[in-house]
PQR file of N, CA, C, O and H, with PARSE charges and radii, in Angstrom:
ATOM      1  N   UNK A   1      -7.868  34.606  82.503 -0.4000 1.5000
ATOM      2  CA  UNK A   1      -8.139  36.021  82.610 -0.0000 2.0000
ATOM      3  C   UNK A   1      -6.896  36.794  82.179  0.5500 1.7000
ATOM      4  O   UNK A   1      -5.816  36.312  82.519 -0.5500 1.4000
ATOM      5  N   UNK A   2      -6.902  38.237  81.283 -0.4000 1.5000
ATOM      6  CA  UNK A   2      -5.966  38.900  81.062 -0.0000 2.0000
ATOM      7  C   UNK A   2      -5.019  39.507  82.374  0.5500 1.7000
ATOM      8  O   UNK A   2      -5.538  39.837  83.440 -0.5500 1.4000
ATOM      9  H   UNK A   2      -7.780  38.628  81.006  0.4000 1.0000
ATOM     10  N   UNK A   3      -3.702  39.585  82.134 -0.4000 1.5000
ATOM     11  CA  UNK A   3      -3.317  40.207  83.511 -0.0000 2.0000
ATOM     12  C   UNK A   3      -3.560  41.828  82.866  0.5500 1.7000
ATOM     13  O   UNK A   3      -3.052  42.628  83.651 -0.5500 1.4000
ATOM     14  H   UNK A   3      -3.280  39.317  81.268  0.4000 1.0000
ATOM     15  N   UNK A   4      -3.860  42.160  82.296 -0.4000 1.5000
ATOM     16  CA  UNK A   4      -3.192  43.357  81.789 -0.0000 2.0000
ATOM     17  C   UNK A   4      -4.782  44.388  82.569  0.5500 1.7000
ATOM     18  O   UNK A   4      -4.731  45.518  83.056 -0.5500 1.4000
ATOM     19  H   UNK A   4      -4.273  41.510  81.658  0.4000 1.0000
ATOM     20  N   UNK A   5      -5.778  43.664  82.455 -0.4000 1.5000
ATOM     21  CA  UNK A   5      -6.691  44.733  83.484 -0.0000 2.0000
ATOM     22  C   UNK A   5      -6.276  45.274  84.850  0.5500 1.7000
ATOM     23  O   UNK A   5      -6.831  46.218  85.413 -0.5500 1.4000
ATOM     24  H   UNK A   5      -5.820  42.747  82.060  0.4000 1.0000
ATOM     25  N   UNK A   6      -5.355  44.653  85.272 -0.4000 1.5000
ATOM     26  CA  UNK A   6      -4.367  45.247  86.616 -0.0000 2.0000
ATOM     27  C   UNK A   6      -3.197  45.817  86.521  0.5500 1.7000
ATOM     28  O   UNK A   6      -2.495  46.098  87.492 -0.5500 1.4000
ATOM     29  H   UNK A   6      -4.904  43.886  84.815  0.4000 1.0000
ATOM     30  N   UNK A   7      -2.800  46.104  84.887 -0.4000 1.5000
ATOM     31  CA  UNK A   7      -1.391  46.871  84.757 -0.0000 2.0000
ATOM     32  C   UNK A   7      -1.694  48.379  84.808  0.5500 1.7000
ATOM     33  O   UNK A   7      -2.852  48.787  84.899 -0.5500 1.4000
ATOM     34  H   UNK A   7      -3.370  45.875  84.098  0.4000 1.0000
ATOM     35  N   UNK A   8      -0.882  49.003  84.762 -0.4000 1.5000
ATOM     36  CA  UNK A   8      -1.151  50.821  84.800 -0.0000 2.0000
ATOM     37  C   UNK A   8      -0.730  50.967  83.363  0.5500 1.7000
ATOM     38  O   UNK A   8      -0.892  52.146  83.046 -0.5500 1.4000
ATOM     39  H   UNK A   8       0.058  48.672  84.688  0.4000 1.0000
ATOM     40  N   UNK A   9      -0.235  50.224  82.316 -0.4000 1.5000
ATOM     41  CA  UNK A   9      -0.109  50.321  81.228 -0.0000 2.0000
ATOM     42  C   UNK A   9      -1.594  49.791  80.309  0.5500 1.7000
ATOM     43  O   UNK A   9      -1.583  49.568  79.098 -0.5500 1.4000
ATOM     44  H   UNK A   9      -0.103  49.266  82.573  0.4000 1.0000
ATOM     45  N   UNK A  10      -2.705  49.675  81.125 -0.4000 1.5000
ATOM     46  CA  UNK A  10      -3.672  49.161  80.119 -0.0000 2.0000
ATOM     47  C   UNK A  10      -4.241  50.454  79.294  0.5500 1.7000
ATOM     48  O   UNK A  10      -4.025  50.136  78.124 -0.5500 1.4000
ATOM     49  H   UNK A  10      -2.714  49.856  82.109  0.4000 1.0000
ATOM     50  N   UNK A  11      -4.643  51.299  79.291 -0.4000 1.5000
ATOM     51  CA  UNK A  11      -5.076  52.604  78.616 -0.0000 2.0000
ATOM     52  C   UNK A  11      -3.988  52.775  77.620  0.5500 1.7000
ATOM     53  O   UNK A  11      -4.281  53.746  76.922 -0.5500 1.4000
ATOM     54  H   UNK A  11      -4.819  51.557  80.241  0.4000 1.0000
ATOM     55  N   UNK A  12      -3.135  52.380  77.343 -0.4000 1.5000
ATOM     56  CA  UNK A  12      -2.386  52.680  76.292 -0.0000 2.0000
ATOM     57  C   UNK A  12      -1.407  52.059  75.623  0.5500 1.7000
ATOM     58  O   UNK A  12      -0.498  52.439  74.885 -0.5500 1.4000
ATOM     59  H   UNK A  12      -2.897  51.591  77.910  0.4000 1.0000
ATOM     60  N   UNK A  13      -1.866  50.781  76.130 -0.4000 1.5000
ATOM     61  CA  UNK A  13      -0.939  49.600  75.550 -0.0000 2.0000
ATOM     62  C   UNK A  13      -1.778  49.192  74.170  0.5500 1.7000
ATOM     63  O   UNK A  13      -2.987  49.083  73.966 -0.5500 1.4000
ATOM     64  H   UNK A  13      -2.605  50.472  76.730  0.4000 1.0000
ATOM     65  N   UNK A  14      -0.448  48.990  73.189 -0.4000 1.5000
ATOM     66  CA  UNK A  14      -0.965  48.424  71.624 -0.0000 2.0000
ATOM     67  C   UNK A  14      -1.720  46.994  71.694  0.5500 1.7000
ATOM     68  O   UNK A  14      -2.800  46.671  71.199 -0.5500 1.4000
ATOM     69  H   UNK A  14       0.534  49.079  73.355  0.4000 1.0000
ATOM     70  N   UNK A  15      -0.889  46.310  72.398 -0.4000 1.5000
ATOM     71  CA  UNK A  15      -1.098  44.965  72.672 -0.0000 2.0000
ATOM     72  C   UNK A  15      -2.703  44.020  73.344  0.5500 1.7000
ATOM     73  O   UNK A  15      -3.414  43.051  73.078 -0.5500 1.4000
ATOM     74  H   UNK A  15      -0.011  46.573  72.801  0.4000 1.0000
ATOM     75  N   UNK A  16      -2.578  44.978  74.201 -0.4000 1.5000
ATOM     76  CA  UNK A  16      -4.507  44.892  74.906 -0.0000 2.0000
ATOM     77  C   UNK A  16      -5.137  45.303  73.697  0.5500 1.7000
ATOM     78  O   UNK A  16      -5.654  44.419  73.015 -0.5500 1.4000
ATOM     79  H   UNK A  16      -2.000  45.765  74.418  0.4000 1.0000
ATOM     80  N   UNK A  17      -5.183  46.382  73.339 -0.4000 1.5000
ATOM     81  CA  UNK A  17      -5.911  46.989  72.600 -0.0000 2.0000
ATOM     82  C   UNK A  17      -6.290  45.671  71.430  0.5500 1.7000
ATOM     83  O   UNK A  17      -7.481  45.422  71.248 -0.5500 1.4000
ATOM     84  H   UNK A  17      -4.763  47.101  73.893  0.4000 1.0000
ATOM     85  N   UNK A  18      -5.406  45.001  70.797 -0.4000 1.5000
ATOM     86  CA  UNK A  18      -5.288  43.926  69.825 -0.0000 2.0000
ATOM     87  C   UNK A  18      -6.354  43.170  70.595  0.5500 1.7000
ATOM     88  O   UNK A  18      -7.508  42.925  70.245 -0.5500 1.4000
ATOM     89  H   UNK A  18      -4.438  45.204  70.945  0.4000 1.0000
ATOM     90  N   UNK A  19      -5.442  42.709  72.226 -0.4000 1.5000
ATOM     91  CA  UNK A  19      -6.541  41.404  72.673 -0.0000 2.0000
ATOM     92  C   UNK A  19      -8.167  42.124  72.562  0.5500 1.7000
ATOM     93  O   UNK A  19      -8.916  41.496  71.812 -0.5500 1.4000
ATOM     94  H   UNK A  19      -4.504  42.909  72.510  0.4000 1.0000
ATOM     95  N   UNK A  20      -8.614  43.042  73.056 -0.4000 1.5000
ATOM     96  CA  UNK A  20      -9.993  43.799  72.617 -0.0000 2.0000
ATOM     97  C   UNK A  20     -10.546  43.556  71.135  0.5500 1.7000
ATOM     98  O   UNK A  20     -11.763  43.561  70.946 -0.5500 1.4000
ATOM     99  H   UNK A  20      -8.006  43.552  73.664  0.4000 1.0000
ATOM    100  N   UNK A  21      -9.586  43.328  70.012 -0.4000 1.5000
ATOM    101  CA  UNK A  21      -9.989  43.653  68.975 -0.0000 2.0000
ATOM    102  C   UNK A  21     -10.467  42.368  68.359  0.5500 1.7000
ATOM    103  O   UNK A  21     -11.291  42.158  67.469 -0.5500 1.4000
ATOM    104  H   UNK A  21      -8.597  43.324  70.165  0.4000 1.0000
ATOM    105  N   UNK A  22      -9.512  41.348  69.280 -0.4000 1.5000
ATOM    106  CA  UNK A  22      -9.682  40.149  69.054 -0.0000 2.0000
ATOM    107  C   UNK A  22     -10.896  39.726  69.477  0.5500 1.7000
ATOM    108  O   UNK A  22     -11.466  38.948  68.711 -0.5500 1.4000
ATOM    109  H   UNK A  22      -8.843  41.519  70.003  0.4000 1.0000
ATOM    110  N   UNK A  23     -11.593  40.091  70.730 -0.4000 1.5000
ATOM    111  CA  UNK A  23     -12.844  39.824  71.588 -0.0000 2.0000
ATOM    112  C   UNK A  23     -13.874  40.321  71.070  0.5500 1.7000
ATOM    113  O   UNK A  23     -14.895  39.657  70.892 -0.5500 1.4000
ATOM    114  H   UNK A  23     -11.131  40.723  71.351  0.4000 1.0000
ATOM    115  N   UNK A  24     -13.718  41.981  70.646 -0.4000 1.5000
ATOM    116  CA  UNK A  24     -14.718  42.215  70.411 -0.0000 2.0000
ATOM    117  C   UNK A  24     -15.240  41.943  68.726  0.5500 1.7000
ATOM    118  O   UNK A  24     -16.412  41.882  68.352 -0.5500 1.4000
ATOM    119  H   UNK A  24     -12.889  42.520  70.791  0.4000 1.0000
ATOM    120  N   UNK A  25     -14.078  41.813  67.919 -0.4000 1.5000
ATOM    121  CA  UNK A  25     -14.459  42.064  66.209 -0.0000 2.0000
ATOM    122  C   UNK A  25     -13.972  43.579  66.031  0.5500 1.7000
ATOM    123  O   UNK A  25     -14.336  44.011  64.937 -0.5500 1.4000
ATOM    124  H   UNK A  25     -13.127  41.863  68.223  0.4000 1.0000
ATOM    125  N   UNK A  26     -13.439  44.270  66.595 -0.4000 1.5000
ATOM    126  CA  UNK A  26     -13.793  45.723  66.310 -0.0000 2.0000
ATOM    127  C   UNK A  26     -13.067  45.869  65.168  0.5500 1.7000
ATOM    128  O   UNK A  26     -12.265  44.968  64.925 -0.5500 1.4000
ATOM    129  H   UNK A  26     -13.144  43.919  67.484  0.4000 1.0000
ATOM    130  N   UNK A  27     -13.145  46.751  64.429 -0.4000 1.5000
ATOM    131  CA  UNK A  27     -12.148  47.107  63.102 -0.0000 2.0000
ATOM    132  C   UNK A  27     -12.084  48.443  62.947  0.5500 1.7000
ATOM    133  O   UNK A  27     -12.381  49.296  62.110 -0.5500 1.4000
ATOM    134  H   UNK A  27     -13.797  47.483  64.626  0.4000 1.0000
ATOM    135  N   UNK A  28     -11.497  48.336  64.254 -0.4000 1.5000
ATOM    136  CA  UNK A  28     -10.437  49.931  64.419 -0.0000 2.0000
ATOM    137  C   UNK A  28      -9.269  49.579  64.137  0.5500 1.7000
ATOM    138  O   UNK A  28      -8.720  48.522  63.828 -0.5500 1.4000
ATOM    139  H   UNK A  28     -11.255  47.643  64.933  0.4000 1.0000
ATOM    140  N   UNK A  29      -8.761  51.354  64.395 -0.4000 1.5000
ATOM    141  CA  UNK A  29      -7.286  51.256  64.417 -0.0000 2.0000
ATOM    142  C   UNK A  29      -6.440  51.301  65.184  0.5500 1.7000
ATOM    143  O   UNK A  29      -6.254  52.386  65.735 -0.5500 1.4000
ATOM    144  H   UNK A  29      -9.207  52.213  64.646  0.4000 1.0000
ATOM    145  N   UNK A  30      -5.901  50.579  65.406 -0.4000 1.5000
ATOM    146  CA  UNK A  30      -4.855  50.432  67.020 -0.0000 2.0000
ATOM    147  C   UNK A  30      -3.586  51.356  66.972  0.5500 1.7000
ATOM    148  O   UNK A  30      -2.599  51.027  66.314 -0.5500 1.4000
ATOM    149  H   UNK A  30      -6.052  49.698  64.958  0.4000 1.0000
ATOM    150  N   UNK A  31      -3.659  52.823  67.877 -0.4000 1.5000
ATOM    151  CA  UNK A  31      -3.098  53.229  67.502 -0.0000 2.0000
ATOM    152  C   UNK A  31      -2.248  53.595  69.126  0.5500 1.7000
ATOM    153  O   UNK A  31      -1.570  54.590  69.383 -0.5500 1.4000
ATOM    154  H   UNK A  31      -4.460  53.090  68.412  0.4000 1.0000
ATOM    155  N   UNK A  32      -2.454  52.846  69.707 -0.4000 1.5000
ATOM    156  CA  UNK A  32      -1.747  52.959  70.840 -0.0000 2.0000
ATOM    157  C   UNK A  32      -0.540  53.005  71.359  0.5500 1.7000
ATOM    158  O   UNK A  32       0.240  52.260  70.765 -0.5500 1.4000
ATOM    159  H   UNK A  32      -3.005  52.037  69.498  0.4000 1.0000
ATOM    160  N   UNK A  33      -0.070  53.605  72.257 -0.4000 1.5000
ATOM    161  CA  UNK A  33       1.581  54.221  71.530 -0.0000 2.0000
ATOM    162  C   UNK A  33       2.790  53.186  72.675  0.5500 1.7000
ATOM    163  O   UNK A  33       4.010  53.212  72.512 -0.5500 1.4000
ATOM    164  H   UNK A  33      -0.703  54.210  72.739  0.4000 1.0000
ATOM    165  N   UNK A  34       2.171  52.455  73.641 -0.4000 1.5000
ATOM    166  CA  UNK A  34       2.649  51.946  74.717 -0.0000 2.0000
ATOM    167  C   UNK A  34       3.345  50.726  74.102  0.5500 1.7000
ATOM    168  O   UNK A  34       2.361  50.223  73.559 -0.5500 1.4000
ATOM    169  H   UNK A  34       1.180  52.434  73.773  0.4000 1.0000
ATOM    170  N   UNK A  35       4.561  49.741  73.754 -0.4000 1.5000
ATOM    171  CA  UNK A  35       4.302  48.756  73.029 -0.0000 2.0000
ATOM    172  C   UNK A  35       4.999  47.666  74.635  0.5500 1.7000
ATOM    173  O   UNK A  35       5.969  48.073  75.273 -0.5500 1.4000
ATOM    174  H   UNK A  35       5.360  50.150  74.195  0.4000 1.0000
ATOM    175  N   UNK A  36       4.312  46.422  74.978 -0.4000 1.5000
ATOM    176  CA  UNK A  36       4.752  45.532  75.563 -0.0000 2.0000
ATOM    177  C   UNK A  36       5.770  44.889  75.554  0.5500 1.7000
ATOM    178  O   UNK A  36       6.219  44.742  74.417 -0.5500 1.4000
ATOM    179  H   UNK A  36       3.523  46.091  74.460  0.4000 1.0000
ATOM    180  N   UNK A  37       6.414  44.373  76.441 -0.4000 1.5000
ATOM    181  CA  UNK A  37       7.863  43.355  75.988 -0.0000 2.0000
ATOM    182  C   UNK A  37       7.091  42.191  76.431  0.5500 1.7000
ATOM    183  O   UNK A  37       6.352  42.155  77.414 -0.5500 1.4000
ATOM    184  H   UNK A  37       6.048  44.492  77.364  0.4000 1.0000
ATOM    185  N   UNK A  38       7.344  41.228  75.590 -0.4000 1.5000
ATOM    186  CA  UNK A  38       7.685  39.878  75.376 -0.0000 2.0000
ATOM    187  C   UNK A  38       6.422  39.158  75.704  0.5500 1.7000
ATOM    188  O   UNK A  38       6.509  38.185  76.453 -0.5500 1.4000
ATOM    189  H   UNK A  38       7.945  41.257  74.792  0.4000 1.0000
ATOM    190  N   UNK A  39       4.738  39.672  75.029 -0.4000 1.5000
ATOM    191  CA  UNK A  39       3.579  39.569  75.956 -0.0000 2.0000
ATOM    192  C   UNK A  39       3.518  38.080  75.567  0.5500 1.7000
ATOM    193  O   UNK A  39       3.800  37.654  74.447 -0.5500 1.4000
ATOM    194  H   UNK A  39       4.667  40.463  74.421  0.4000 1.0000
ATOM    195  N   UNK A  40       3.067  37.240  76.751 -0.4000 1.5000
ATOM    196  CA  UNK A  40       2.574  35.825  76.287 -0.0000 2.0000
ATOM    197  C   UNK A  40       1.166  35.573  76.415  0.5500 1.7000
ATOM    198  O   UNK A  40       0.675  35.144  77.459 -0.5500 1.4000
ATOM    199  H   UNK A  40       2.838  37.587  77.661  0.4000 1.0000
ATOM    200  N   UNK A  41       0.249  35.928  74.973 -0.4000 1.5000
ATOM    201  CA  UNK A  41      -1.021  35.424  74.866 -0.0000 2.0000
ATOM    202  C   UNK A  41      -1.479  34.126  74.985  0.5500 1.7000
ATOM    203  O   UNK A  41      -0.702  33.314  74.484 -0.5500 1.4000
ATOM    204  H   UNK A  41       0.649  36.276  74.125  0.4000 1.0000
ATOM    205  N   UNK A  42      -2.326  33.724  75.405 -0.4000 1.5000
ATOM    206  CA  UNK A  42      -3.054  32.498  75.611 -0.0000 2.0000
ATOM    207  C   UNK A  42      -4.319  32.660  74.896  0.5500 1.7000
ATOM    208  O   UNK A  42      -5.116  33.583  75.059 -0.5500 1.4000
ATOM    209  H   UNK A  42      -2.957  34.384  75.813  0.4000 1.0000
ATOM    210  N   UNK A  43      -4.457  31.407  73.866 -0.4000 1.5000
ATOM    211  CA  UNK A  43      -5.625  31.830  73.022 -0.0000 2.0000
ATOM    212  C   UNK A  43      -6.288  30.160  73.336  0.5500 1.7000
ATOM    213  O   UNK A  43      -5.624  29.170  73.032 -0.5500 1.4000
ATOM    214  H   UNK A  43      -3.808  30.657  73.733  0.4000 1.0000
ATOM    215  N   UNK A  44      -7.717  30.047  74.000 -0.4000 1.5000
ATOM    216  CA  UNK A  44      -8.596  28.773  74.661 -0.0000 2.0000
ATOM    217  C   UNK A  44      -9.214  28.913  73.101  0.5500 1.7000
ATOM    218  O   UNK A  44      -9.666  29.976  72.674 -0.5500 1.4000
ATOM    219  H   UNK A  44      -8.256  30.851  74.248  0.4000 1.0000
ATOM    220  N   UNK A  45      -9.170  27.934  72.487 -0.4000 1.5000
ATOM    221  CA  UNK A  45     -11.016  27.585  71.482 -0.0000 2.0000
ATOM    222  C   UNK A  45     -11.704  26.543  71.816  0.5500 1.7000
ATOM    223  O   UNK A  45     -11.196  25.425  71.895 -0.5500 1.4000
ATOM    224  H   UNK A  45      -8.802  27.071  72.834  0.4000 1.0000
ATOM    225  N   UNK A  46     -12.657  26.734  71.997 -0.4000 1.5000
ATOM    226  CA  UNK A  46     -14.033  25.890  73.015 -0.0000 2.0000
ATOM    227  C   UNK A  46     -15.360  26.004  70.982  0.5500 1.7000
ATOM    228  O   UNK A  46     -15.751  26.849  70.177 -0.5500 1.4000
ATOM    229  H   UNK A  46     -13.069  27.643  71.934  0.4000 1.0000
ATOM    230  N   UNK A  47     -15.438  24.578  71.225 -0.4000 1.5000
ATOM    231  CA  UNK A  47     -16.327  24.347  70.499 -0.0000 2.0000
ATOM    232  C   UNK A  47     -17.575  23.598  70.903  0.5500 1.7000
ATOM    233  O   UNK A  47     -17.631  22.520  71.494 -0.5500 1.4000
ATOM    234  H   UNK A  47     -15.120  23.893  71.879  0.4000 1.0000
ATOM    235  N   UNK A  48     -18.623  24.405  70.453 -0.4000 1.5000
ATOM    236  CA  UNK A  48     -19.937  24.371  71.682 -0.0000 2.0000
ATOM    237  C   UNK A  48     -21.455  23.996  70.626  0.5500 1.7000
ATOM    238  O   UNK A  48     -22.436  24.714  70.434 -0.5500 1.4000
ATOM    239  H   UNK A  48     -18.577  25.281  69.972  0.4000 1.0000
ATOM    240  N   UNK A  49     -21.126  22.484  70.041 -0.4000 1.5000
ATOM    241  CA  UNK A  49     -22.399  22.496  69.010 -0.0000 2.0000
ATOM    242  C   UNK A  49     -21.718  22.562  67.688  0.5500 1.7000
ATOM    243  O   UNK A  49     -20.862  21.869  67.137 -0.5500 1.4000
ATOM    244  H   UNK A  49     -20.329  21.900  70.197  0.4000 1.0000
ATOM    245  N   UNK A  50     -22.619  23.997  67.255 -0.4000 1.5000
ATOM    246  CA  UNK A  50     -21.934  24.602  65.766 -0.0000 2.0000
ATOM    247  C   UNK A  50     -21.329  25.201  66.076  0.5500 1.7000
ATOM    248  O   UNK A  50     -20.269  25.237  65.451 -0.5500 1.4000
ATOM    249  H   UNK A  50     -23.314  24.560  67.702  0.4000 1.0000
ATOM    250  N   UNK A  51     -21.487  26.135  67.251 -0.4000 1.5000
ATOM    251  CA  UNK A  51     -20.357  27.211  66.900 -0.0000 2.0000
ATOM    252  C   UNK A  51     -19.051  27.328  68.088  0.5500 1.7000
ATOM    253  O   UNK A  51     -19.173  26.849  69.215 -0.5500 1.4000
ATOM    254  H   UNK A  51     -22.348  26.105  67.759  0.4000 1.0000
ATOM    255  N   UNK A  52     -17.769  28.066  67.607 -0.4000 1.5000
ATOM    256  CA  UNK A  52     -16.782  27.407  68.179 -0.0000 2.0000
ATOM    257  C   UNK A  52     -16.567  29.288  68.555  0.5500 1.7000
ATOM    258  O   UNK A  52     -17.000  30.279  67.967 -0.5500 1.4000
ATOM    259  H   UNK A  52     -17.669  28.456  66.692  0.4000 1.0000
ATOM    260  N   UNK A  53     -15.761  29.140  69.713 -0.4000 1.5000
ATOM    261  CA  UNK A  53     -15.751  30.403  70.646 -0.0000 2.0000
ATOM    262  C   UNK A  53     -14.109  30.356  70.859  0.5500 1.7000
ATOM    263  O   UNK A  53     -13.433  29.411  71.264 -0.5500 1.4000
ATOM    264  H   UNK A  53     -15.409  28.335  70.192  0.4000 1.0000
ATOM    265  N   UNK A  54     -13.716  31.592  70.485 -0.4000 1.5000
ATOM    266  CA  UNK A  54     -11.862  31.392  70.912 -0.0000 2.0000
ATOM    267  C   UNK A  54     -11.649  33.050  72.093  0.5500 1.7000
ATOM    268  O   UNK A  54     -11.712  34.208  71.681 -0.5500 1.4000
ATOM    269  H   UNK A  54     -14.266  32.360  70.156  0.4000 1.0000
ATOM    270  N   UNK A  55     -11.484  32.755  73.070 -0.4000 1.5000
ATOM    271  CA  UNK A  55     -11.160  33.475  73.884 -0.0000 2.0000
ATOM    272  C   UNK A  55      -9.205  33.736  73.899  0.5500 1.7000
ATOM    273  O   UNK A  55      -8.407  32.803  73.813 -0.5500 1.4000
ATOM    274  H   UNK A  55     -11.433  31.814  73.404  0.4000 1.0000
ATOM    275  N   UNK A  56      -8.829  35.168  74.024 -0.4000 1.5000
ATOM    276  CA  UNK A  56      -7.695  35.691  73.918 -0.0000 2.0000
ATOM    277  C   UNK A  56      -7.445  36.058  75.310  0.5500 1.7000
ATOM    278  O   UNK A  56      -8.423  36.230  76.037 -0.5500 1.4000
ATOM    279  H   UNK A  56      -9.478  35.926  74.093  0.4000 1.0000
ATOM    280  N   UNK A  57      -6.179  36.211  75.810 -0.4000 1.5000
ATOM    281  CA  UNK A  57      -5.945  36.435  77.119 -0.0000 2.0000
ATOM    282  C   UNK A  57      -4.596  36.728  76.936  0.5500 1.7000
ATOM    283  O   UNK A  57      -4.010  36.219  75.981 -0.5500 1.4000
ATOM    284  H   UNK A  57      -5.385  36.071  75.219  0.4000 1.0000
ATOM    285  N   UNK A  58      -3.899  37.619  77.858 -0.4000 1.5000
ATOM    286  CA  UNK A  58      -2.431  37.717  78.207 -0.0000 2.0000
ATOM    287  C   UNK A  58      -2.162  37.306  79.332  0.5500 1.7000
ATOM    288  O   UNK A  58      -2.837  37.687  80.289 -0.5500 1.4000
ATOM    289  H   UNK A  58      -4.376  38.032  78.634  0.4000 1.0000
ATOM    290  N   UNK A  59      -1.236  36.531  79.473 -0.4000 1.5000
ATOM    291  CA  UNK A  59      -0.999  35.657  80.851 -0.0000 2.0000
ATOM    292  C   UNK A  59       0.922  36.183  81.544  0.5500 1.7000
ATOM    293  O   UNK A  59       1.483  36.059  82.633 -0.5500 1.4000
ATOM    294  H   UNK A  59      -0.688  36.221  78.696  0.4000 1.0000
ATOM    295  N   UNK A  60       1.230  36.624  80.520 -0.4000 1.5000
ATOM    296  CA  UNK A  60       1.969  36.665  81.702 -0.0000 2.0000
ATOM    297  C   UNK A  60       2.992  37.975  80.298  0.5500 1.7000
ATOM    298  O   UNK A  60       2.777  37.753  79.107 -0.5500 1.4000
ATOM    299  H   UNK A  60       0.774  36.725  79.636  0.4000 1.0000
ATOM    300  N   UNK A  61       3.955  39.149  80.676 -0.4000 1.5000
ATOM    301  CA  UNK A  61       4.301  40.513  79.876 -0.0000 2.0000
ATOM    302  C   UNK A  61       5.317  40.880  80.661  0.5500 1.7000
ATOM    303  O   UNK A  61       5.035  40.626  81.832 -0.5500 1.4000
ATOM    304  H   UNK A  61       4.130  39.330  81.644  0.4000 1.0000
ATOM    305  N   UNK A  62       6.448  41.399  80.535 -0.4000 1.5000
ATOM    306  CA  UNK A  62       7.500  41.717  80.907 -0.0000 2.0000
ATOM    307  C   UNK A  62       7.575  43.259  81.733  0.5500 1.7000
ATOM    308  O   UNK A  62       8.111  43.755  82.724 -0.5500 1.4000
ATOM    309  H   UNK A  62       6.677  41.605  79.584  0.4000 1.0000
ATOM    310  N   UNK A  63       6.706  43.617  80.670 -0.4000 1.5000
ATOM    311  CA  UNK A  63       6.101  45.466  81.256 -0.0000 2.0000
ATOM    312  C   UNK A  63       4.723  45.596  82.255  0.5500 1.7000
ATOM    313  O   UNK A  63       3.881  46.481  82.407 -0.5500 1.4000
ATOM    314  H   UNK A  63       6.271  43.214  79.865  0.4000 1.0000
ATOM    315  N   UNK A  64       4.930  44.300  82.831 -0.4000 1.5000
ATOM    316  CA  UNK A  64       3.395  44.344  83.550 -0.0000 2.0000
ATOM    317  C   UNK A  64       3.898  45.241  84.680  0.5500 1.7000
ATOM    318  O   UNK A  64       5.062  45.265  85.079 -0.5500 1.4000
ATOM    319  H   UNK A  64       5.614  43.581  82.707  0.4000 1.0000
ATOM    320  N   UNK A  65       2.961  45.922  85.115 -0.4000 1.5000
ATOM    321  CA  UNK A  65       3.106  46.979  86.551 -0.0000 2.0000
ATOM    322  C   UNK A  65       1.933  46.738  87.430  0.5500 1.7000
ATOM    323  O   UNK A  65       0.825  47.227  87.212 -0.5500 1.4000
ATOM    324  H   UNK A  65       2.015  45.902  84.791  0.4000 1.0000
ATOM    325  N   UNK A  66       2.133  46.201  88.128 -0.4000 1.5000
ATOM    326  CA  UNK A  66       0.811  46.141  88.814 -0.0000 2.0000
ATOM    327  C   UNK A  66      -0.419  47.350  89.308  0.5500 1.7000
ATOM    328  O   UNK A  66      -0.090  48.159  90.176 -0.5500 1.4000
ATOM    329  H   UNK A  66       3.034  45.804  88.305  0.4000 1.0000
ATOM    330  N   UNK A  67      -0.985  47.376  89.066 -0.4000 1.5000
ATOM    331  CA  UNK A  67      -1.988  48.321  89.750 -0.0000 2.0000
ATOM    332  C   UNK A  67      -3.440  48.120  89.553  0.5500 1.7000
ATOM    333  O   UNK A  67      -4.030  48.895  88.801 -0.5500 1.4000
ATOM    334  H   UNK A  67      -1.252  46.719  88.361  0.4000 1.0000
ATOM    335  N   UNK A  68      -4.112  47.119  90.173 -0.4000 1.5000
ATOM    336  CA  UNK A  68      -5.219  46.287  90.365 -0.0000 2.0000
ATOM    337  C   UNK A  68      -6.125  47.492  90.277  0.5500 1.7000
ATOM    338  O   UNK A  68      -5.971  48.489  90.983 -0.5500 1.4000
ATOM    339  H   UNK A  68      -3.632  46.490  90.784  0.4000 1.0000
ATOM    340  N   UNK A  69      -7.269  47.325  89.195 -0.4000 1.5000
ATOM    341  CA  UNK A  69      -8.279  47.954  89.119 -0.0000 2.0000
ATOM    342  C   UNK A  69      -8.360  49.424  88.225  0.5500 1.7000
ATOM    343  O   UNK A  69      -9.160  50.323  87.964 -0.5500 1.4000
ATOM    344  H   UNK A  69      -7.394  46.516  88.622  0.4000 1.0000
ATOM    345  N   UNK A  70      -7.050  49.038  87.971 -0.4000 1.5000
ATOM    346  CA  UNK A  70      -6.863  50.781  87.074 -0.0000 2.0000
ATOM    347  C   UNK A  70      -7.404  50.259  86.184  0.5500 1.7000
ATOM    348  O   UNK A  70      -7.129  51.136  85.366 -0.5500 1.4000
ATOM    349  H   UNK A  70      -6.400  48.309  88.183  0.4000 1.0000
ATOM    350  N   UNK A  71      -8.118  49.356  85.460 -0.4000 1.5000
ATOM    351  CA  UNK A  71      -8.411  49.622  83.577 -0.0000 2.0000
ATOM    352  C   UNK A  71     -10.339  50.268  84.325  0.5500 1.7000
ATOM    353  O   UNK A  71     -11.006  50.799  83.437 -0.5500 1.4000
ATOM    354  H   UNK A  71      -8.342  48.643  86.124  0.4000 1.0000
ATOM    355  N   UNK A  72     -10.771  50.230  85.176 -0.4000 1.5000
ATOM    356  CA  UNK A  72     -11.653  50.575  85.534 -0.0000 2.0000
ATOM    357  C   UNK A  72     -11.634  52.331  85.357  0.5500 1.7000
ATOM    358  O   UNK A  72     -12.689  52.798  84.927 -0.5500 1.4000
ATOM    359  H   UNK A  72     -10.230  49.799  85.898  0.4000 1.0000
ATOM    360  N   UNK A  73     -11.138  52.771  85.491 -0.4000 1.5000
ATOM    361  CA  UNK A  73     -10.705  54.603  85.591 -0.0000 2.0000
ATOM    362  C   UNK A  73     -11.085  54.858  84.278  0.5500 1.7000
ATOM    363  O   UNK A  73     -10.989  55.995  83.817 -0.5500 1.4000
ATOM    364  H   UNK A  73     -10.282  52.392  85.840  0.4000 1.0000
TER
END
């Protein structure tokens, strides 16, 4: 699981925004002005049949702040 859904930096971090872009396909523009120190992504690929599934995650960020439940707001 990302830690970054419990940071107070998720609404405006560049870096989430990427992991999103990664999850969803989106092909926006990341223009988010917050930038992370030192984020360590974790990227799982699970191959299921034909098709192969790669889940993105941030596990552990230098600028993490805790505040459980803020990406909900």
């Amino acid at each position: 699981m990302c830690i970054c859904i419990n940071c107070i930096y998720v609404h405006d971090c560049s870096t989430y925004e990427q992991i999103r872009k990664q999850h969803n396909k989106l092909k926006t523009v990341i223009n988010k002005k917050f930038e992370a120190a030192d984020p360590i992504v974790y990227v799982n690929i699970s191959n299921f049949s034909d098709a192969t599934n790669i889940d993105w995650d941030i596990i552990e960020c230098l600028s993490f702040v805790e505040k459980p439940g803020y990406w909900v707001i």
